[in-house]
C-alpha positions as CSV (number, residue, x, y, z in Angstrom):
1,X,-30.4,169.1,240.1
2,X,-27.3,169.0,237.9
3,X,-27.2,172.5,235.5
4,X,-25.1,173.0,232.5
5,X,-24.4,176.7,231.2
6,X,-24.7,177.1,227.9
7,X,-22.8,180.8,227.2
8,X,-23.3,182.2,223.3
9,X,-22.5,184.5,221.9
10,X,-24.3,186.3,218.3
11,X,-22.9,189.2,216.3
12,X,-25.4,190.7,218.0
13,X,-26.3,189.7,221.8
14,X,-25.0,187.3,223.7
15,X,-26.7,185.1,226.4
16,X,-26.4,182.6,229.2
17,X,-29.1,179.5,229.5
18,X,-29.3,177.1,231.5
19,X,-29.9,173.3,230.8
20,X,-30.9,170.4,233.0
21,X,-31.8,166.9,232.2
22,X,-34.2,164.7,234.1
23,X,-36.2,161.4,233.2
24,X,-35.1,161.9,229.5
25,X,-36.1,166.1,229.4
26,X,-33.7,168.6,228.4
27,X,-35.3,172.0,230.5
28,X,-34.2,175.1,229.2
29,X,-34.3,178.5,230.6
30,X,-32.7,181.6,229.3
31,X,-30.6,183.2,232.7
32,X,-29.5,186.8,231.7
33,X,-29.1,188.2,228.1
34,X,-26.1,191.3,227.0
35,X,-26.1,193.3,223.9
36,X,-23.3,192.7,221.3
37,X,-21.7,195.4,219.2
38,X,-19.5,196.9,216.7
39,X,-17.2,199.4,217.6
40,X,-15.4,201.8,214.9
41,X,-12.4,202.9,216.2
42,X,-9.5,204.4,214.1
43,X,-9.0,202.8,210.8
44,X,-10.7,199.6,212.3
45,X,-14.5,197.5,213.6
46,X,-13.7,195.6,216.8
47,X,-15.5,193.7,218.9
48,X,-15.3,195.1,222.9
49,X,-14.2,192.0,224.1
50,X,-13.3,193.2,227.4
51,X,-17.3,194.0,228.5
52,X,-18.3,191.0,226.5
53,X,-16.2,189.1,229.2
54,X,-17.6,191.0,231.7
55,X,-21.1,190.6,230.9
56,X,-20.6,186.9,230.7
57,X,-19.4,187.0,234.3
58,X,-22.7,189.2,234.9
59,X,-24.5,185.8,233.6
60,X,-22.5,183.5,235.4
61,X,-23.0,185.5,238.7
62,X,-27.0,185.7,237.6
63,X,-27.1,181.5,237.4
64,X,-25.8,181.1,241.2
65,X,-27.6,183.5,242.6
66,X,-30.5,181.6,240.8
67,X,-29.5,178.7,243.4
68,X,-28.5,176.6,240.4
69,X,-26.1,173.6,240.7
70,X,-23.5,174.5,237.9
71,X,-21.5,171.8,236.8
72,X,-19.9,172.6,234.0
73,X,-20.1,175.5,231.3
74,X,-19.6,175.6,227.8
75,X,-18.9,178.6,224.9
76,X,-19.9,179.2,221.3
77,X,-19.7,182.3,219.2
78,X,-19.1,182.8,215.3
79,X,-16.5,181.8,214.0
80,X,-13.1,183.4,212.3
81,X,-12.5,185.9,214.4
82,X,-9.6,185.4,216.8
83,X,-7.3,187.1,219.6
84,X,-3.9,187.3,220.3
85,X,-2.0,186.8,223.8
86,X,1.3,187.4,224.8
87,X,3.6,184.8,227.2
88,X,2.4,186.4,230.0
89,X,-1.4,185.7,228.9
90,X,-1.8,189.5,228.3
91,X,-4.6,190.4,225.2
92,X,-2.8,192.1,222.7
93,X,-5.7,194.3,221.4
94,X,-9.6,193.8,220.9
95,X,-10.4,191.0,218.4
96,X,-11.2,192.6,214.7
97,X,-14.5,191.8,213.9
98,X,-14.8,189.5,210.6
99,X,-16.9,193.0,208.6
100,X,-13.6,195.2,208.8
101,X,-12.8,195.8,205.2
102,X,-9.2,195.3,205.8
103,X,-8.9,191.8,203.8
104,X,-11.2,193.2,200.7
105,X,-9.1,192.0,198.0
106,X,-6.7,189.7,199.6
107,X,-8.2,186.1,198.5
108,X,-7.5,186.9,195.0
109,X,-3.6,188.5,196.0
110,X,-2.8,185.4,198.2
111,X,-3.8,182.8,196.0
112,X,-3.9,184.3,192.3
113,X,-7.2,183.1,191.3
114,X,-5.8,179.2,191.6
115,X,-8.1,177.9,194.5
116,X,-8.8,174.0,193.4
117,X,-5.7,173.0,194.8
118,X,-6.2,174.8,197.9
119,X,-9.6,173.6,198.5
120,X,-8.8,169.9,198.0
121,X,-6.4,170.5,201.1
122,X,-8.5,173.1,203.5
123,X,-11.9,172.2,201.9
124,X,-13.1,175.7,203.2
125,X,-15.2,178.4,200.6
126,X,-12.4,181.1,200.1
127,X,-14.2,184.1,201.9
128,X,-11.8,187.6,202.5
129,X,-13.7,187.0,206.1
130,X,-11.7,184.3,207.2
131,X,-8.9,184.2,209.9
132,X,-6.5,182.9,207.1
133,X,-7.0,186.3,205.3
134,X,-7.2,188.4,208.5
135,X,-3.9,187.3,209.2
136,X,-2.4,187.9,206.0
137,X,-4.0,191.7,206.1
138,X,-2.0,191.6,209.7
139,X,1.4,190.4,208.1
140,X,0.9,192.7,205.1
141,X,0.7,195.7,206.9
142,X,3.3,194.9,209.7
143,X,1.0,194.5,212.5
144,X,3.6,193.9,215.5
145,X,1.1,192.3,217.7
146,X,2.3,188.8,215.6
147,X,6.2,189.7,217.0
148,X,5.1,189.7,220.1
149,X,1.9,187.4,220.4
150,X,2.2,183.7,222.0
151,X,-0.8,182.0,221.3
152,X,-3.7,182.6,218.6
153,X,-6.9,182.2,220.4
154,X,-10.3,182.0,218.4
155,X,-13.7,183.8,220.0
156,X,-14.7,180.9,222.5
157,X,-10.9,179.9,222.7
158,X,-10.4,183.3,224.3
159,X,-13.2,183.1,226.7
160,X,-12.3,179.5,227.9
161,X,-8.7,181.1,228.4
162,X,-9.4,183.6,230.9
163,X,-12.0,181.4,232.7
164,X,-9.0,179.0,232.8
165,X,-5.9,179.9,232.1
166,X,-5.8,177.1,229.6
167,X,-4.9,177.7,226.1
168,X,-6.0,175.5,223.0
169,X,-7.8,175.8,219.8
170,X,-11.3,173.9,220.2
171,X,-11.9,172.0,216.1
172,X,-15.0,173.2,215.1
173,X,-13.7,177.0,215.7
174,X,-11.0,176.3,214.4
175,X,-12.1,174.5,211.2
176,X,-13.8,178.2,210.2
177,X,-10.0,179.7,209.9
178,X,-9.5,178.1,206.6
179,X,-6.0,177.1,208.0
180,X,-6.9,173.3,208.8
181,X,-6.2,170.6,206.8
182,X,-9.9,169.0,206.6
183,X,-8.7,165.1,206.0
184,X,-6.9,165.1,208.9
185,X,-8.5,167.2,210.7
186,X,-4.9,169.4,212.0
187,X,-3.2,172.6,211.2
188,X,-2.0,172.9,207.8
189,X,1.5,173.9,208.4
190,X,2.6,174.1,205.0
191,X,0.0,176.9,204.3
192,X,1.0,178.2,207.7
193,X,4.4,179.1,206.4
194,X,3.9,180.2,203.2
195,X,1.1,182.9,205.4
196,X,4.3,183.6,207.1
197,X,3.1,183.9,210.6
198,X,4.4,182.0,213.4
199,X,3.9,178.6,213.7
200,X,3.4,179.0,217.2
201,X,0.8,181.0,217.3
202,X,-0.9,177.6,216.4
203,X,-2.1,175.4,219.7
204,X,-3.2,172.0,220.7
205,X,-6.6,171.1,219.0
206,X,-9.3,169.6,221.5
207,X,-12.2,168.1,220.3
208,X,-15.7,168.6,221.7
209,X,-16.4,167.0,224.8
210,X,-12.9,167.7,226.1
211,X,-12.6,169.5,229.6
212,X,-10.5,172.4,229.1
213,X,-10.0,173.3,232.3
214,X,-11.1,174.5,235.9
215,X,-13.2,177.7,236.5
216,X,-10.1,179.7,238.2
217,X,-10.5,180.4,241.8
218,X,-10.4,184.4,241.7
219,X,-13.7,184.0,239.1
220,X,-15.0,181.5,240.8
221,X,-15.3,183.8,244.2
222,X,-16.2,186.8,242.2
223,X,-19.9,185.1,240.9
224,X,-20.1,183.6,244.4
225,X,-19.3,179.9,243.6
226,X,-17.6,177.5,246.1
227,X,-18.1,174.7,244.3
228,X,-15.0,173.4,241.1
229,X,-16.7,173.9,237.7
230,X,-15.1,172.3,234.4
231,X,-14.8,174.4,231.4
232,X,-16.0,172.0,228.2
233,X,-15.0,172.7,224.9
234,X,-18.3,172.4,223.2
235,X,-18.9,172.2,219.1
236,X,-17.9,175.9,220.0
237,X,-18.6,177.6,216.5
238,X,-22.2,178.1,217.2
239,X,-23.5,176.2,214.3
240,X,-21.5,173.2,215.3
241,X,-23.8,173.3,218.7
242,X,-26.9,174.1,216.6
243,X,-26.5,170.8,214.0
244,X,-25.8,168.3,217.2
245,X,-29.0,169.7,218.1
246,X,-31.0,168.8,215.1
247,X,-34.2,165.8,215.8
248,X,-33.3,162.5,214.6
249,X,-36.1,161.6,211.9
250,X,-37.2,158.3,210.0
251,X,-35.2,160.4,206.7
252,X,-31.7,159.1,206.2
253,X,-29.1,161.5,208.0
254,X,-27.3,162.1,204.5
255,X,-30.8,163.0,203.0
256,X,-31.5,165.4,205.6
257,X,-30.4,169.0,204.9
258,X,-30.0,171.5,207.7
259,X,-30.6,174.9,207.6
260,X,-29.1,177.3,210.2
261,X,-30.8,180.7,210.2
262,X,-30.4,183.8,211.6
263,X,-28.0,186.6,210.4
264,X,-25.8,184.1,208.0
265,X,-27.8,180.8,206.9
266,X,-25.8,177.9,207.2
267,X,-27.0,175.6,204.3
268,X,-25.7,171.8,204.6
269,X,-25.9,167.9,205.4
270,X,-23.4,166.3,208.5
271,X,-21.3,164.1,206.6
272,X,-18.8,161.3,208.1
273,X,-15.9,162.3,205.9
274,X,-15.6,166.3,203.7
275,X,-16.3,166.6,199.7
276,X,-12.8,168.4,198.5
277,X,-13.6,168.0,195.0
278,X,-13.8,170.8,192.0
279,X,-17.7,171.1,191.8
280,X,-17.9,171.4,195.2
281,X,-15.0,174.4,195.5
282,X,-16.6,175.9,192.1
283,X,-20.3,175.8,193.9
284,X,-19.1,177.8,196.7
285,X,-19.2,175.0,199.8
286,X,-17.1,174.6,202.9
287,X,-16.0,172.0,205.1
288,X,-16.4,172.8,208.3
289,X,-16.2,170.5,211.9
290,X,-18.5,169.2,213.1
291,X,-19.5,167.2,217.2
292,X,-17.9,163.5,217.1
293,X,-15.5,164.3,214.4
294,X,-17.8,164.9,211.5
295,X,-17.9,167.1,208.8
296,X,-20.7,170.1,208.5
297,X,-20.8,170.5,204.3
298,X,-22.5,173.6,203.8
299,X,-22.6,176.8,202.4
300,X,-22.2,180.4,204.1
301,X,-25.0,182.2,203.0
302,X,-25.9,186.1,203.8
303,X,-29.1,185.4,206.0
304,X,-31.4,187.5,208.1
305,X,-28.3,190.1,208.2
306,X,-30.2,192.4,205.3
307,X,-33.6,192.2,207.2
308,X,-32.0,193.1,210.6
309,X,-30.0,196.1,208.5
310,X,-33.1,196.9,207.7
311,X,-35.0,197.1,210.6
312,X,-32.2,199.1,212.6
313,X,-32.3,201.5,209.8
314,X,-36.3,202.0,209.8
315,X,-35.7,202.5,213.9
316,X,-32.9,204.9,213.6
317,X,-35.5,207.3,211.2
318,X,-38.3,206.4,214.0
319,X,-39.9,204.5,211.4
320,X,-42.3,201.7,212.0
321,X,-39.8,198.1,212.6
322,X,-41.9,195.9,214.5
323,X,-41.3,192.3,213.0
324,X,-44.9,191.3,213.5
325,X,-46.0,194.0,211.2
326,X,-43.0,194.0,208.6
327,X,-43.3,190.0,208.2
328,X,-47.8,190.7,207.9
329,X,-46.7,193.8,205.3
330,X,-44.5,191.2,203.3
331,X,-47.4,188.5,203.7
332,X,-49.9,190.9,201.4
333,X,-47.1,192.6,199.5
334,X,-46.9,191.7,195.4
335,X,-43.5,192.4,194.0
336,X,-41.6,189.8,191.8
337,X,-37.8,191.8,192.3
338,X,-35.4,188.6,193.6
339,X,-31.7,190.3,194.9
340,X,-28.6,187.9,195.0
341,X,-28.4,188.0,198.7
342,X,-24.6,186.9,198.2
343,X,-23.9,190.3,196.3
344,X,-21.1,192.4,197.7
345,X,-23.3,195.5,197.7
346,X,-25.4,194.1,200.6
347,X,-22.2,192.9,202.9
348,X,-22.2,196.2,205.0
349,X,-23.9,199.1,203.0
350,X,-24.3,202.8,204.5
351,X,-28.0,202.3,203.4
352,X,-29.4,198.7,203.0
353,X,-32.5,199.7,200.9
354,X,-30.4,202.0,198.9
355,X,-28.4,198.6,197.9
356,X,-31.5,197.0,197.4
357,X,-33.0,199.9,195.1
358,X,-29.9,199.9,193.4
359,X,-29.4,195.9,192.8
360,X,-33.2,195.7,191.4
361,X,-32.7,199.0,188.7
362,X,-29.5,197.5,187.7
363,X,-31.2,194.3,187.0
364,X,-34.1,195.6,185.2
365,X,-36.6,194.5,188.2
366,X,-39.6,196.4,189.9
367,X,-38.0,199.2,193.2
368,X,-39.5,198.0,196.1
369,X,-41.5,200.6,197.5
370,X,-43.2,200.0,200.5
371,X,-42.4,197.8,203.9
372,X,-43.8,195.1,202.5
373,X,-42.4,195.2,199.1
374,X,-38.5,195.4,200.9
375,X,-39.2,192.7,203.2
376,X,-41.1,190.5,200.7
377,X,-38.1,190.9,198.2
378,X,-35.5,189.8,200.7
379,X,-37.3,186.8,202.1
380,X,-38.1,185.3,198.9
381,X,-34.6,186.3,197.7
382,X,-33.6,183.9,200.4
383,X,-36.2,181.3,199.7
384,X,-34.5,181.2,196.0
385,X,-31.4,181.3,197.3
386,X,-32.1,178.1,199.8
387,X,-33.3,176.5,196.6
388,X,-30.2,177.3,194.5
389,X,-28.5,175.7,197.2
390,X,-30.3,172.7,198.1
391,X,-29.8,171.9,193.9
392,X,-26.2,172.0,194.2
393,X,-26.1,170.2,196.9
394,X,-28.0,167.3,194.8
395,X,-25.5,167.4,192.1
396,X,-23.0,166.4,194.8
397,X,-24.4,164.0,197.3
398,X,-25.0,160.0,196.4
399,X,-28.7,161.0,197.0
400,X,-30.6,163.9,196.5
401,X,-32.4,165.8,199.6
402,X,-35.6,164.6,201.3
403,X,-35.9,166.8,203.8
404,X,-35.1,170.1,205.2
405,X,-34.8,171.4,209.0
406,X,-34.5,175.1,209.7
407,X,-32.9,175.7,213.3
408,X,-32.0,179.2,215.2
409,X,-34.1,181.6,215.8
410,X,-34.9,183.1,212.1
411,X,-36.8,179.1,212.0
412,X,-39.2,181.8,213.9
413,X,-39.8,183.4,210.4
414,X,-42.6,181.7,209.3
415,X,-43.2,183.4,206.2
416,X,-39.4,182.9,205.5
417,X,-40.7,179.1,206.4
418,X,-42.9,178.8,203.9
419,X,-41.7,180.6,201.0
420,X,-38.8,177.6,201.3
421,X,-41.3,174.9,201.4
422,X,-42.6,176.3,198.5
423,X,-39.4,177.0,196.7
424,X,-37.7,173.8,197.7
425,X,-40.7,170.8,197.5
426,X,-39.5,169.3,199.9
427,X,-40.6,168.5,203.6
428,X,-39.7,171.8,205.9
429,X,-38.9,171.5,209.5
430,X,-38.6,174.9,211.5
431,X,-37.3,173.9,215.1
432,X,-35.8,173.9,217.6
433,X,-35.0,177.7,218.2
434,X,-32.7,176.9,221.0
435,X,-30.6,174.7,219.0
436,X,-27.6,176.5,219.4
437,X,-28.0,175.9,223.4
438,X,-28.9,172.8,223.1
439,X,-26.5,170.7,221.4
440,X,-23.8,172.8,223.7
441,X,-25.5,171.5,226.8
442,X,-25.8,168.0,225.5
443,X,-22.2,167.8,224.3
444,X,-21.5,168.8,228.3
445,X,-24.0,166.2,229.7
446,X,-22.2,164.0,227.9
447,X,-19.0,164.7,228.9
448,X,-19.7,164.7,232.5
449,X,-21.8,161.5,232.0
450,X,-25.3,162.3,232.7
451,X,-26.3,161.0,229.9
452,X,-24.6,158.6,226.8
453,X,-25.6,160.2,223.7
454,X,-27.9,163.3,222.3
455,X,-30.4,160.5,221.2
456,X,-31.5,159.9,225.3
457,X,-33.1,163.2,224.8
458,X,-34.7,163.4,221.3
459,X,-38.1,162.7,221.6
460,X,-37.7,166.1,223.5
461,X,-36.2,168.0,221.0
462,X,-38.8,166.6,218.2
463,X,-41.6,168.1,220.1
464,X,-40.1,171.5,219.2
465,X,-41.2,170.9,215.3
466,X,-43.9,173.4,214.6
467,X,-44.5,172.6,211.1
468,X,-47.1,169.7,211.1
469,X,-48.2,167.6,208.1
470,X,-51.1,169.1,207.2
471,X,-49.3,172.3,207.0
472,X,-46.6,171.2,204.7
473,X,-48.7,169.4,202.4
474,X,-50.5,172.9,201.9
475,X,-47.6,174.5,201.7
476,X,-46.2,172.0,199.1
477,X,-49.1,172.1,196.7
478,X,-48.5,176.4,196.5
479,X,-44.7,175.8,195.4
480,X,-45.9,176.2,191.6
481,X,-46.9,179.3,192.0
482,X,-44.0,180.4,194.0
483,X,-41.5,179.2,191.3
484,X,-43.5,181.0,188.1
485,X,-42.9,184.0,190.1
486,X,-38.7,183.6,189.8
């Protein structure tokens, strides 16, 4: 049987399923899963791209032993972050990881507070994250890996590379740099120049679907494979994946928000064509690519990544962190403190409840105290926060939103689940888990044609719903309550 690897990568694992389709069901099985991590070096976070290669090779290796039939594998990872190669396809230097503080302040420098023009060309929320300002911090400070580099190569980019030896940017990465122009869908030169790096650090853009390349020969023997394997570019910014991933329903596509969660929530609708107007730039949403050519309109939202802070904090003291009995703490817990999970002060803190204690007695609001009381605070933070974002988004679509599906693995959360039902009053979906590896897979059995589009395997993908009816109607008679409480 056929097998498509699905290789993805998290801020903080990384993993390699495998995916094969017959009679109309997608079958899924994770193969081998690798830690991911920060590492402080110098005056610098990187990301140890070197053993994040390796361990994908560990994966690859895993899958033939496994007996599977690979043909063809696909990459995702978040987005922004980027490495550099020289002419001879050396790496100039581990990729900076998108929390290094070295573009704090450099949004407001570059542009002078005038972003509406900027935004009706890139359409992307200003963020000091982004590749645009990561390059800029680079240029500023004389880095002279730009003198010498060849080629800019986003996270999944890089990968593909050195399976290949093929170098191109893949759109839905790419989109994330804020360095696209989001009509037509191609490098924005004249922002290019005026950033003042080379313009030919800037490749050929491939859409999803496209087959980068060959799995080289020397790789190909190292995992023990005798057989060619193609290299697809896949919607290879993991959400990308994730939202090709997401159950058709009777609910108009436009009317159906999506809700990608884990340790950023993705908050958006799939549109045909992007919204660069003021309202949208002032309310904090981005443009970003989408499978097929479409535009993801969401909004980057701090997600899980204060829970998960949390937790490794609580573990590090040899504290109790188990999720089952932080999410049945938060469950009982009575505490009406709400924290703007946006705030600055929760981006990469020394101490995450600190930042928390802090926010609430600057705000005049109840100290959490207890497990419960942190956890509860920070999931119906989120839950508000969802809401906030689902009513912007209502102010400017055509129609307002009907329905909501959570996808990732924090759509495992259900607490988190049905504090949004109750915030939002709206129909909650949580499911599928595996989106992420899903919609890779199918954008690759549709490239190789297996199959002719991700709606051959739907009725699969809906059974992974785990929020039935009678459930949400429960849910959506408690949302008064829920809302007094804001």
């Amino acid at each position: 049987m056929n097998t498509y690897l699905a290789v993805d990568f998290g801020g903080g694992s990384g993993r390699v399923m495998a995916g094969s389709i017959c009679q109309g069901t997608l079958k899924l099985e994770e193969v081998y899963r690798f830690p991911n991590r920060q590492v402080r070096m110098g005056n610098h976070v990187y990301w140890d791209f070197l053993a994040l290669f390796d361990e994908m090779k560990n994966g690859l290796r895993q899958a033939v032993r496994k007996g599977y039939h690979i043909r063809s594998i696909g990459i995702d990872t978040w987005g922004v972050d980027f490495g550099l190669i020289d002419r001879n396809g050396n790496l100039l230097g581990n990729p900076v990881c998108y929390r290094d503080p070295r573009t704090d302040g450099l949004p407001e420098e570059f542009f002078g507070g005038n972003l509406v023009r900027h935004y009706s060309e890139a359409g992307i929320q200003v963020m000091s994250i982004n590749t645009l300002f990561q390059l800029y911090s680079m240029k500023k400070s004389g880095d002279t890996q730009l003198e010498v580099a060849d080629r800019l190569l986003f996270m999944p980019d890089l990968f593909s590379y050195f399976l290949t030896g093929v170098a191109n940017n893949e759109y839905c990465i790419a989109s994330t740099s804020e360095l696209l122009d989001a009509r037509s869908r191609t490098w924005n030169q004249p922002l290019i120049h005026r950033l003042g790096v080379p313009a030919h650090l800037f490749g050929d853009i491939v859409m999803p679907g496209t087959i980068r390349g060959k799995l080289k020969r020397e790789i190909a023997e190292e995992i023990g494979l005798t057989d060619e394997v193609d290299i697809i570019a896949v919607g290879s910014h993991d959400t990308a994946s994730a939202v090709y991933a997401i159950p058709s329903t009777q609910v108009d596509k436009s009317r159906c928000a999506f809700l990608s969660s884990g340790t950023w929530s993705l908050l958006g609708v799939e549109l045909d064509e992007p919204i660069l107007t003021e309202e949208a730039c002032r309310a904090g949403f981005t443009n970003e690519g989408g499978v097929g050519g479409k535009i993801r309109f969401l909004q980057n939202i701090t997600g899980l990544w204060i829970l998960q802070r949390l937790m490794a904090q609580w573990k590090e003291r040899g504290e109790r962190c188990e999720y089952d009995f932080l999410l049945s703490a938060a469950e009982s817990a009575d505490i009406p403190s709400v924290i703007d999970v946006d705030d600055k002060i929760f981006q990469n803190p020394v101490d995450m409840e600190d930042a928390i204690a802090e926010y609430c007695e600057a705000h005049g609001q109840p100290i959490p105290e207890t497990y419960g009381e942190v956890v509860r605070c920070v999931l119906q933070s989120l839950a508000l926060r969802y809401k906030q974002g689902i009513d912007q988004l209502n102010r400017l679509l055509p129609a307002p939103i009907e329905q909501l599906n959570i996808i990732g693995g924090g759509c495992r959360n259900s607490l988190l689940n049905r504090l949004t039902a109750e915030a939002l009053g709206i129909p909650v979906y949580a499911g599928p888990v595996e989106a992420t590896a899903i919609g890779n897979i199918l954008v690759q059995a549709i490239a190789k044609g297996e199959i002719g589009s991700r709606e051959e395997i739907k009725e699969f993908i809906s059974t992974l719903l785990v929020l039935p009816k009678e459930d949400r109607a429960v849910l959506l008679s408690n949302a008064n309550a829920f809302r007094v409480r804001r």
